[in-house]
C-alpha positions as CSV (number, residue, x, y, z in Angstrom):
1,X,0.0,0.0,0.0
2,X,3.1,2.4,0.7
3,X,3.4,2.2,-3.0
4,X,0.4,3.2,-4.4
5,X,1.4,7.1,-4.1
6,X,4.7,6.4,-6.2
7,X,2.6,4.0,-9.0
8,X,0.3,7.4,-10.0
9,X,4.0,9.3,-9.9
10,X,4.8,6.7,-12.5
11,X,1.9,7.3,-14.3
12,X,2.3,10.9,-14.6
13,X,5.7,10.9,-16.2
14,X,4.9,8.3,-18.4
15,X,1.5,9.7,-19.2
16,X,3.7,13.5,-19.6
17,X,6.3,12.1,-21.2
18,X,8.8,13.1,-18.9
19,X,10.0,13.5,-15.2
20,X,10.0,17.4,-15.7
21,X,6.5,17.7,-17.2
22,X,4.8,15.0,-14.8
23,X,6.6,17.3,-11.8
24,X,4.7,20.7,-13.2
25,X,1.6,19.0,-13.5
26,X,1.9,17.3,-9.5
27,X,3.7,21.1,-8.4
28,X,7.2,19.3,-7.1
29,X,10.2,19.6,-8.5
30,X,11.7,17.2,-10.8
31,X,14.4,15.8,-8.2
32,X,11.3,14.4,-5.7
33,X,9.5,12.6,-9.1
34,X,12.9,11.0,-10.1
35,X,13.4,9.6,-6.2
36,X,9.7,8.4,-6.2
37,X,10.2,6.4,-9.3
38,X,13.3,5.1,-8.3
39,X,12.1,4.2,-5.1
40,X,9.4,2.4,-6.8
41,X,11.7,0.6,-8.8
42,X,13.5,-0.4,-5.9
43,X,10.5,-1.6,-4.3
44,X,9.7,-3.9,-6.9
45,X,13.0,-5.1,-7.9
46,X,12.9,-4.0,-12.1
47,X,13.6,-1.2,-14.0
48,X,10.6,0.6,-15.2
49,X,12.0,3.3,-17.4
50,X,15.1,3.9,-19.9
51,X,16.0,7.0,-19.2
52,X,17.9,9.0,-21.5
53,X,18.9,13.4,-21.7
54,X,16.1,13.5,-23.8
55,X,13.4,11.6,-23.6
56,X,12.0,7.9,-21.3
57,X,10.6,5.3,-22.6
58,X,9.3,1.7,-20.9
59,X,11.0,-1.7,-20.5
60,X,9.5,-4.4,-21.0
61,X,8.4,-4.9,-17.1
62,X,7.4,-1.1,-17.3
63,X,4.6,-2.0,-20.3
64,X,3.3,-4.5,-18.2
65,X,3.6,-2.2,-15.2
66,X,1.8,0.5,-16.0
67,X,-1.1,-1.0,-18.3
68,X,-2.0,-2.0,-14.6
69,X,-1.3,1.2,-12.6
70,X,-3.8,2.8,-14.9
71,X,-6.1,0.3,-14.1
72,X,-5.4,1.2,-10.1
73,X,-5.3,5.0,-11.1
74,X,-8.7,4.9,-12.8
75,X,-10.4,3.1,-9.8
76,X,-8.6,5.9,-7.5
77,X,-9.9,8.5,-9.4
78,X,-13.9,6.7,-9.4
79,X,-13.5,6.2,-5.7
80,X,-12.8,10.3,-5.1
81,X,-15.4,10.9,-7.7
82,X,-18.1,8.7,-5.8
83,X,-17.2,11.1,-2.7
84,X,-17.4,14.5,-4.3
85,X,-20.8,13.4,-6.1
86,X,-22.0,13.2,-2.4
87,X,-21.2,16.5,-1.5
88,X,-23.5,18.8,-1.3
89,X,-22.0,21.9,-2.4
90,X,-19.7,21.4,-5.3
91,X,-16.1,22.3,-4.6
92,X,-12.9,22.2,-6.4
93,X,-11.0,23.4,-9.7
94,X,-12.5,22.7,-13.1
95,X,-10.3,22.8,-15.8
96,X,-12.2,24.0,-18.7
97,X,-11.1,24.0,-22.6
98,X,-12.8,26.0,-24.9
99,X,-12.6,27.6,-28.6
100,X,-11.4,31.3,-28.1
101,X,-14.3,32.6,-30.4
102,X,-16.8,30.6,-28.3
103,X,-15.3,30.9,-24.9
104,X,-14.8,34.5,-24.8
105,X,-18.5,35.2,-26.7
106,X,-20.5,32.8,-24.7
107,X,-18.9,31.0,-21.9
108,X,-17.2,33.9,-20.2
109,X,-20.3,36.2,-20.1
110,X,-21.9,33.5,-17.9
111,X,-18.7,32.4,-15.6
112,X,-19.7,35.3,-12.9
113,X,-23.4,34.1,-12.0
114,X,-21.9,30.7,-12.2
115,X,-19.1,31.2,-9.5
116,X,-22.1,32.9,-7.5
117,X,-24.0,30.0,-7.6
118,X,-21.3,27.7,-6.5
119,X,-18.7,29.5,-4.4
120,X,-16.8,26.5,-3.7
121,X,-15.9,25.6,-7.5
122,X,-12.2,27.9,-8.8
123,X,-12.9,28.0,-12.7
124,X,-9.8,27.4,-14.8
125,X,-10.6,28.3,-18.2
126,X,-8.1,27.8,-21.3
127,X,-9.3,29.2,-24.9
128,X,-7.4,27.7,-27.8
129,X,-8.8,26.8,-31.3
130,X,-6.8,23.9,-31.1
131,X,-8.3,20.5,-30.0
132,X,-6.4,19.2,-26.7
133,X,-5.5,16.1,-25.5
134,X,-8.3,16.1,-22.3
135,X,-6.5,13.1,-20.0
136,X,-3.0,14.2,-21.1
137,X,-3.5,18.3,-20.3
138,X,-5.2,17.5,-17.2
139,X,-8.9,18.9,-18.7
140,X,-12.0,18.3,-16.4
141,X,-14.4,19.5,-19.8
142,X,-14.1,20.7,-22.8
143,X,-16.9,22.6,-24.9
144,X,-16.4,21.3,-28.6
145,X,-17.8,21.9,-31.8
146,X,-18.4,19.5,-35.3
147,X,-17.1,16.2,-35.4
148,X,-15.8,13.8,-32.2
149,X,-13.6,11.5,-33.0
150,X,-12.4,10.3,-29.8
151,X,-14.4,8.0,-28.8
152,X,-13.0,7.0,-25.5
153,X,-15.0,10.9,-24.3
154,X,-18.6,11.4,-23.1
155,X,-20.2,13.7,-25.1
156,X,-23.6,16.0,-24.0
157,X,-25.4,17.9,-26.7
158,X,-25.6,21.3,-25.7
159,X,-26.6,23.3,-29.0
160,X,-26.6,23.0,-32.8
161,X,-24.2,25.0,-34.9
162,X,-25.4,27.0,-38.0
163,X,-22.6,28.0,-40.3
164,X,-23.2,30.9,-43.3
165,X,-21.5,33.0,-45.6
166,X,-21.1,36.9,-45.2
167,X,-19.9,39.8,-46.3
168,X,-20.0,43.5,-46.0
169,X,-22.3,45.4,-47.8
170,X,-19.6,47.8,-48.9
171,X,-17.6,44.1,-50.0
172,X,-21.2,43.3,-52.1
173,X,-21.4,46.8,-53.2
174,X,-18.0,47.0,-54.9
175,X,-17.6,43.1,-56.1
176,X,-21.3,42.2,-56.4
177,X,-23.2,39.6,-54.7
178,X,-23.1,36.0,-55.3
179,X,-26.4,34.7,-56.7
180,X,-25.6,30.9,-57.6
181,X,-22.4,28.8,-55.7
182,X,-20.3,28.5,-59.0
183,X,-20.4,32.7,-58.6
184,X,-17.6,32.7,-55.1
185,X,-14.9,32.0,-57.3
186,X,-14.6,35.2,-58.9
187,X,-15.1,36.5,-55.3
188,X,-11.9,36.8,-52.6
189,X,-12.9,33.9,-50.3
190,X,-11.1,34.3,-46.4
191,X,-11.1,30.8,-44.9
192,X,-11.0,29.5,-40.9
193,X,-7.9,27.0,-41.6
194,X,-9.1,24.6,-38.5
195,X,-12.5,23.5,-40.8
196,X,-12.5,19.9,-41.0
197,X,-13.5,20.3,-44.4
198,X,-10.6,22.4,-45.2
199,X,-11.3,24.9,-47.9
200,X,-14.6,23.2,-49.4
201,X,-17.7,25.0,-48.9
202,X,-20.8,22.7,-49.2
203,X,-24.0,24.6,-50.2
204,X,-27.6,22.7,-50.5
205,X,-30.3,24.0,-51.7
206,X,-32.9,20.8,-52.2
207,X,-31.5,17.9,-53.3
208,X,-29.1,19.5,-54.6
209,X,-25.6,19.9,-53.4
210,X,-22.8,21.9,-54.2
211,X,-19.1,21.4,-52.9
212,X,-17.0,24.9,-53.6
213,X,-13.3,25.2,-53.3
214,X,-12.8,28.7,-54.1
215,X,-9.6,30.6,-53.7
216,X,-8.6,33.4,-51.2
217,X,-5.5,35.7,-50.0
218,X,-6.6,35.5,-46.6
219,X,-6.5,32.0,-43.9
220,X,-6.6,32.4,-40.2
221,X,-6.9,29.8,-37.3
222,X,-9.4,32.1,-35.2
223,X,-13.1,33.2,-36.1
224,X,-12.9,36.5,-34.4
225,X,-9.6,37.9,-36.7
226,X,-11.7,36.3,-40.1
227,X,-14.7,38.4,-39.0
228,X,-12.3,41.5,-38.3
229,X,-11.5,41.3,-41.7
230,X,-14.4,40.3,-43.6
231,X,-15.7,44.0,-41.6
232,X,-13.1,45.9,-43.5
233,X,-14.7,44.6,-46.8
234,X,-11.8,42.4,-47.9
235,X,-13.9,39.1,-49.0
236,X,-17.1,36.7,-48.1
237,X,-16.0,34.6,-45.3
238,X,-17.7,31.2,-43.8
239,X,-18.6,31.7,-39.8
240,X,-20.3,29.7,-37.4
241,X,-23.6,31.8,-36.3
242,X,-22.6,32.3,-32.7
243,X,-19.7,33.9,-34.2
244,X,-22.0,35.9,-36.6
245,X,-25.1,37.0,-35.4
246,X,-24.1,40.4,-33.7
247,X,-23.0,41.5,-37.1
248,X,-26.2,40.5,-39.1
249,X,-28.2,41.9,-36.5
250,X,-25.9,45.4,-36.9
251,X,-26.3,45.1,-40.0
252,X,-22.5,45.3,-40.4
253,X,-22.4,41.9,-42.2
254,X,-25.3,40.7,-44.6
255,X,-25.8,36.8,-45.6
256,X,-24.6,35.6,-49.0
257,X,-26.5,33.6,-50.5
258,X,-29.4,32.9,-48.1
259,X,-31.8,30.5,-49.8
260,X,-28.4,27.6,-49.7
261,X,-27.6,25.7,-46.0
262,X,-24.7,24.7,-45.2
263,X,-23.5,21.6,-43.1
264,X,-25.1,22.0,-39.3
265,X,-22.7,20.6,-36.4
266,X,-23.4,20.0,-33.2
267,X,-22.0,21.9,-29.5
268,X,-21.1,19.4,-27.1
269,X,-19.9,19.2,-23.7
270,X,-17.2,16.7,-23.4
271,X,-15.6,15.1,-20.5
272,X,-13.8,11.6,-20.1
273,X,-15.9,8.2,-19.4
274,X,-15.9,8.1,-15.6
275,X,-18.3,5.6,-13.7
276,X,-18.6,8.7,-11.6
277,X,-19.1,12.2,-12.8
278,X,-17.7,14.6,-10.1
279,X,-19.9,17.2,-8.9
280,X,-18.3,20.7,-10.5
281,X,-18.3,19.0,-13.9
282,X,-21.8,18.0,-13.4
283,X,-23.5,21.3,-12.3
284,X,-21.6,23.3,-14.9
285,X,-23.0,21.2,-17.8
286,X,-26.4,21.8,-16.5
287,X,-25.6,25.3,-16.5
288,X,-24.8,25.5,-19.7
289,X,-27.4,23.4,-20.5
290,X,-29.7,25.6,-18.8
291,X,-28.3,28.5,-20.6
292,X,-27.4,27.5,-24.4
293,X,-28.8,24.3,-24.4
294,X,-31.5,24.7,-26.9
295,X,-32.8,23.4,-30.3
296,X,-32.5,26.9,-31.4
297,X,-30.0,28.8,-29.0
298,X,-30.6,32.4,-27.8
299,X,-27.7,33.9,-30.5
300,X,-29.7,32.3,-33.7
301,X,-32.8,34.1,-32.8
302,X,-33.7,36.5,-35.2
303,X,-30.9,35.1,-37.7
304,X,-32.0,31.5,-38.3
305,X,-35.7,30.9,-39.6
C-alpha cells in the first residue's frame, strides 16, 4: 500500500512524457519525481524506465507495469469521484477547454453568475482553437464543436451550430453579390484553416448539393480575426452563427446567399468516461445546459428561420 502514491507518480511521467512535465503538473520539483520512481523501482525489484537526456521510454516490465497502474489510477480517481458526487455543495478546480471565439462570446459572459451559484468551485478556463489532448492536459471538460472522434469521451449535446456565408455590404457593393455557388470564385474567399472540411464550402439547396473550393489571400486559425477582416470589406468569409449573429443583427455583415444551407454541427460538452461524474463537472453542464442548451440557442434568434 506504501506504493500506491509512487505508482500514479509513475503514471504521470509516463502519461507526460517526462519527469519534468509530470513534476509541473503534480507542483514538485523534478528531483522528488525521479526519487519516487526510483524508489518504486527499488521496491519492486525492475527497471521501469530507460531513461535518457532526452526523452523515457518503458521496458518491458514497465509495459506490463503501468497498463496496470492505470487500471489502479482509474479506480482511485472513481473512488474520489463517488465522494465528491456526495457533496452537497460542489467544490474544487475545473479545468475547462474551450474555442477562443466561443469561450470569450458565450462561456465567459456566464462564468460570474456561475461562481455565484457555487462559491466553492475555482474556474480554470483555457481558450485555444486547437483540440487538446483532455487526460493528457489535465482537462475536467471541454466545450467542442463538429465532429468527435475520440471515442473513448462522453459527449452532451448542448446546441446545434449553424454555419453561413457573409460579407460586408460595402464588400457586395464594390464586387457584387453572389447569386448561384459556382459565382464565389470570382469572389476573394477568407477561410478558418481549423474547418474539417478544409477549404470546401458545401452549399444545398434541395436535393441538390454543391461542394465549392474557391480561392482566397486571406487564412486564419481564429473566427474573431476572419470576421475583423471580412468587416473591412476584404472578401465573403464562412462563420459559425454564434460567431456571426451580432453583425447580421448590426447590419454590419449581410448573408450571401441565403436561400443555400450549409453543413449543421453540433456543441457538445465533453468530459472523459468516468463511472462517476464529479460534482463541478456535473453542475456546470447543467448550467450550460440551462443557458445555451436549446434546439434553437438564444444567439440564432432572429438570424436563423
Amino acid at each position: 500500500m506504501s506504493q500506491l502514491s509512487g505508482l500514479a507518480v509513475f503514471v504521470e511521467v509516463v502519461e507526460c512524457n517526462g519527469f519534468a512535465a509530470a513534476a509541473r503538473k503534480l507542483k514538485v520539483s523534478t528531483s522528488a519525481v525521479s526519487k519516487r520512481v526510483t524508489q518504486l523501482e527499488e521496491y519492486l525489484g525492475a527497471r521501469l524506465l530507460h531513461r535518457t537526456t532526452r526523452k523515457i521510454s518503458l521496458t518491458e516490465a514497465g509495459e506490463r507495469y503501468f497498463s496496470v497502474a492505470l487500471e489502479v489510477v482509474a479506480a482511485a480517481q472513481a473512488a474520489e469521484d463517488s465522494v465528491t458526487e456526495l457533496q452537497t455543495e460542489p467544490s474544487g478546480i475545473l479545468k475547462l477547454a474551450t474555442s477562443t471565439s466561443f469561450g470569450r462570446l458565450h462561456i465567459a459572459p456566464l462564468m460570474s453568475e456561475f461562481m455565484k451559484k457555487h462559491p466553492g468551485i475555482t474556474v480554470q478556463m483555457m481558450m485555444e482553437d486547437r483540440v487538446i489532448d483532455m487526460v493528457g492536459e489535465g482537462f475536467d471538460l471541454a466545450i467542442r464543436g463538429g465532429d468527435l472522434p475520440d471515442s473513448s469521451m462522453v459527449a452532451r449535446r448542448l446546441a446545434p451550430i449553424h454555419n453561413i456565408l457573409a460579407a460586408s455590404p460595402d464588400y457586395l457593393t464594390e464586387f457584387g453579390t453572389p447569386e448561384k455557388p459556382d459565382d464565389l470564385y470570382q469572389h476573394n474567399c477568407l477561410h478558418y484553416v481549423y474547418y474539417h472540411r478544409g477549404i470546401e464550402w458545401a452549399l444545398q439547396k434541395g436535393e441538390s448539393v454543391s461542394h465549392i473550393q474557391p480561392a482566397g489571400r486571406f487564412l486564419v486559425n481564429n473566427s474573431e480575426a476572419l470576421v475583423e477582416t471580412m468587416l473591412r470589406h476584404s472578401g465573403i468569409g464562412r462563420l459559425p452563427t454564434f460567431v456571426a449573429s451580432q453583425y447580421l443583427k448590426s447590419g454590419e455583415l449581410i448573408q450571401v446567399l441565403p436561400e443555400y444551407c450549409m453543413p449543421e454541427q453540433v456543441m457538445y460538452a465533453v468530459y472523459p468516461e468516468r463511472r462517476y461524474l464529479p460534482a463541478k463537472v456535473r453542475v456546470f453542464i447543467e448550467y450550460l445546459i440551462e443557458k445555451i442548451g436549446k434546439d434553437q440557442p438564444y444567439w440564432d434568434e432572429g438570424v436563423m428561420t
